[in-house]
C-alpha positions in Angstrom: -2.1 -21.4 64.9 -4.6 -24.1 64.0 -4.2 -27.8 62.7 -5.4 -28.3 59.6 -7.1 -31.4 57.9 -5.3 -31.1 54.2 -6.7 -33.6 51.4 -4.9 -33.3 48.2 -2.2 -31.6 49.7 0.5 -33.8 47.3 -0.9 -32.4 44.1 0.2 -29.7 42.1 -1.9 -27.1 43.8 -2.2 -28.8 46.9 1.6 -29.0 47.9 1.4 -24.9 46.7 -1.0 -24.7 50.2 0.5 -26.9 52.4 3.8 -24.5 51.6 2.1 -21.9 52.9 0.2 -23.6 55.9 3.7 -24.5 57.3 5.1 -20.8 56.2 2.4 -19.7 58.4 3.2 -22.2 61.3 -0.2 -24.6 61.2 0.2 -27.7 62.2 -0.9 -30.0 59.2 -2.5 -33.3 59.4 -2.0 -34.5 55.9 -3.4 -37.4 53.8 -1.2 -39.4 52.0 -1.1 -42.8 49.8 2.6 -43.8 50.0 4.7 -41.9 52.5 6.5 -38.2 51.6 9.1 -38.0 53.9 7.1 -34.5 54.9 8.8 -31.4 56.6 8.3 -30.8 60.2 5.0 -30.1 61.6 3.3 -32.4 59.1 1.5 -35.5 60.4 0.7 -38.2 58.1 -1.6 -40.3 57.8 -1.7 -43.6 55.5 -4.8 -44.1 53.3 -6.9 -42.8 50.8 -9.5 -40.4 50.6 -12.5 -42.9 49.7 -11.7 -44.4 53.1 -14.2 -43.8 56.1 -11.8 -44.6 58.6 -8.9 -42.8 56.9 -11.0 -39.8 56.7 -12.1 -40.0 60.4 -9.0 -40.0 61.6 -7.9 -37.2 59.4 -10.6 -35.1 60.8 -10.6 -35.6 64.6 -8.5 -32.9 66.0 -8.7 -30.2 63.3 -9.9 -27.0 63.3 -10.1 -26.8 59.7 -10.6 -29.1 56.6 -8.7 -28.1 53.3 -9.5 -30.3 50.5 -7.5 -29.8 47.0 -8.8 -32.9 45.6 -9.1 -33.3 42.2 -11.5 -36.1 40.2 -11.3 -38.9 38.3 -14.3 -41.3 36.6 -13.9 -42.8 39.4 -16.2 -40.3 41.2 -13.7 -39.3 44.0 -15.6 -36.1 44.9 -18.8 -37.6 45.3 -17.7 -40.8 47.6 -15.4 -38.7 49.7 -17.4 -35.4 50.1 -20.4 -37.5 52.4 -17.3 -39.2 54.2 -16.0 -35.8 55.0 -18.9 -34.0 56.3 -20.1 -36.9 58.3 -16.2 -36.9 60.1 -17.2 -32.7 60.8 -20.5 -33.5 62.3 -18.9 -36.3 64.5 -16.1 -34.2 65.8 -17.6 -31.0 65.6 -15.5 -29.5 63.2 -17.6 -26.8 60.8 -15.1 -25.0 58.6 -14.0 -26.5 55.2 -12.6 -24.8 52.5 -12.5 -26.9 49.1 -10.9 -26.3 45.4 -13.5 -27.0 42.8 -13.5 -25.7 38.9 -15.2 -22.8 37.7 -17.5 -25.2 35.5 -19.6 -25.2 38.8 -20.3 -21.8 39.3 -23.2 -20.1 38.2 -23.5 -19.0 34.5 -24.1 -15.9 33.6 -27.3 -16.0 31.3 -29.1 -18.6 33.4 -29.5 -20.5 36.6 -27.4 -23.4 34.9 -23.7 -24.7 36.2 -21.3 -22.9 33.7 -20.6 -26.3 32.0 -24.4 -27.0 31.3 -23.7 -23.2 28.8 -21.7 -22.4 26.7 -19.6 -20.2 28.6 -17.6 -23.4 29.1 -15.4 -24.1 26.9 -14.5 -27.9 27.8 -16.4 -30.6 26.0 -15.9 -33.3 28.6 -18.2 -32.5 31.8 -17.5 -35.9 34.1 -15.0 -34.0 36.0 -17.7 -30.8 36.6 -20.9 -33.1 37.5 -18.2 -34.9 40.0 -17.4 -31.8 41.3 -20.8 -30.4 41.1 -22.6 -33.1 43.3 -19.8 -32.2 45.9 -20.5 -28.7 45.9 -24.3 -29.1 46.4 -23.0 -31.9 49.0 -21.5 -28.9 51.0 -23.9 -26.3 50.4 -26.7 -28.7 52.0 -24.5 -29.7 54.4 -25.2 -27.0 57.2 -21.0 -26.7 57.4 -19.4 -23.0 57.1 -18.2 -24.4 53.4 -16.5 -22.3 50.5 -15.7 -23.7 47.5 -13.0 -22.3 45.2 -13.8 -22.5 41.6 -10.6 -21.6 39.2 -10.6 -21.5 35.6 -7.7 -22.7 33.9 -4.5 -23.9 36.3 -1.4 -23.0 35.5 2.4 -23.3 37.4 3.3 -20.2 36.2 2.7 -16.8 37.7 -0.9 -15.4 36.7 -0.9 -13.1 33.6 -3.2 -10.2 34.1 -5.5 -9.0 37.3 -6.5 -11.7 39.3 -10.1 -11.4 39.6 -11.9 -12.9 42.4 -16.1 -13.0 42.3 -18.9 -14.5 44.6 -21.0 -17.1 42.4 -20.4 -16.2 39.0 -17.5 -15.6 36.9 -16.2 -12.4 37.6 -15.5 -11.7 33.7 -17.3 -13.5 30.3 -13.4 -13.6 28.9 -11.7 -15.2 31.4 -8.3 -16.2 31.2 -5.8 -18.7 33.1 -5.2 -18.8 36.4 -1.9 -19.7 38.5 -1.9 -22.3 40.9 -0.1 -20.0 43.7 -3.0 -17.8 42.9 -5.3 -20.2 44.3 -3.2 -21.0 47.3 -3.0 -17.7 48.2 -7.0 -17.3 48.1 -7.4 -20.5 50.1 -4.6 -19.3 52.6 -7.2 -15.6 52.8 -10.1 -18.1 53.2 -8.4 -19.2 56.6 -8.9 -16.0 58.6 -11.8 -13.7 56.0 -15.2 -15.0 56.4 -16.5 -13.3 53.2 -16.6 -16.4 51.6 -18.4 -18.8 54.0 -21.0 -19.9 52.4 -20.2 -19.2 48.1 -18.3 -20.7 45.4 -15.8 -18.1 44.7 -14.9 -17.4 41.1 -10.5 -16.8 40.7 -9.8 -16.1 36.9 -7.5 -13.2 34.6 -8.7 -11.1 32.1 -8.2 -12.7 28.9 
C-alpha cells in the first residue's frame, strides 16, 4: 500500500476519499487546520494549505498527492498549486491526482474552458479561473497530473449512468453528479494510468 499526501481530505468530498484510502489500507498523511481526532493510519499534520512549509512536510514521504481542495476569492488553488508541485520536484514525488470542476474542461464548440461558453450554466466564474490557473499549473508542470472535473456535486447517490470522458464533457445535457461518484474515480485513478495526463469529465445524463 502506498502513503498518500491528502489535501482537502475534511471536506465533503474529500472525507468520501480518505474513507476509501483507509478501506483500502494506505497510509494517509492528511492536512488539517484544527485537529480531527482521525482514525488509525492517519497522520496529521497542522497547517494550512497556503503554507510552504506545511505543504513540504505534507509531501516528503508520499508516493502520491490527492488534493480535494475547493476555492475561495481568496485564490487558494492558485497559491497552493506552485507550493505543491515545487514540494514533488524536491522530493521526487510525480503523481498527483486533483478534483477540479467541469467549468475547466474543454467546450465542446470551441477551444474555450466550458465557463468562457455557454455550455456553463453558472454566472459566477472566480471559482473556474481559480481552478483553471491550477490546472494549466499542472499540465505545465512535467508531473504525471489528472485533474477530475465534476459537474454538479451532490451527497446523494448519482441518478442515471455515470459517464466519465477525457477532456470534454462526455454529454451536452449533463446532469448531477454524487460525491461518492467522484471518490470512487479518484480511488481508480490510484492504480489506471488512462488518465495521466487529462482533465477527466464525471457527469449523468440529464
Amino acid at each position: 500500500m502506498s502513503t498518500i499526501a491528502l489535501f482537502g481530505g475534511s471536506g465533503r468530498t474529500g472525507e468520501r476519499i480518505l474513507e476509501r484510502l483507509l478501506n483500502q489500507g494506505h497510509d494517509v498523511k492528511l492536512l488539517t487546520r484544527h485537529s480531527l481526532d482521525s482514525k488509525e493510519g492517519v497522520n496529521e499534520i497542522i497547517g494550512d494549505a497556503t503554507d510552504k512549509e506545511a505543504v513540504l512536510e505534507m509531501v516528503q514521504s508520499a508516493d502520491v498527492v490527492i488534493s480535494a481542495l475547493g476555492t475561495d476569492k481568496q485564490n487558494v488553488l492558485s497559491t497552493f498549486t506552485p507550493l505543491v508541485i515545487d514540494a514533488m520536484k524536491q522530493f521526487d514525488v510525480t503523481r498527483i491526482i486533483t478534483v477540479g470542476t467541469a467549468g475547466i474542461l474543454q467546450a465542446h464548440d470551441s477551444d474555450n474552458y466550458r465557463f468562457e461558453t455557454k455550455e456553463s450554466k453558472r454566472s459566477m466564474t472566480t471559482a473556474a479561473e481559480d481552478h483553471a490557473r491550477a490546472y494549466e499549473l499542472l499540465r505545465d508542470s512535467g508531473l504525471a497530473f489528472t485533474v477530475i472535473c465534476p459537474t454538479q456535486l451532490i451527497n446523494e447517490p448519482s441518478n442515471g449512468d455515470i459517464i466519465v470522458s477525457k477532456e470534454v464533457l462526455g454529454t451536452k445535457q449533463s446532469g448531477p453528479i454524487s460525491r461518492d461518484d467522484v471518490a470512487e474515480l479518484v480511488l481508480d485513478c490510484l492504480t489506471n494510468d488512462e488518465y495521466v495526463g487529462h482533465r477527466v469529465g464525471i457527469t449523468t445524463e440529464s
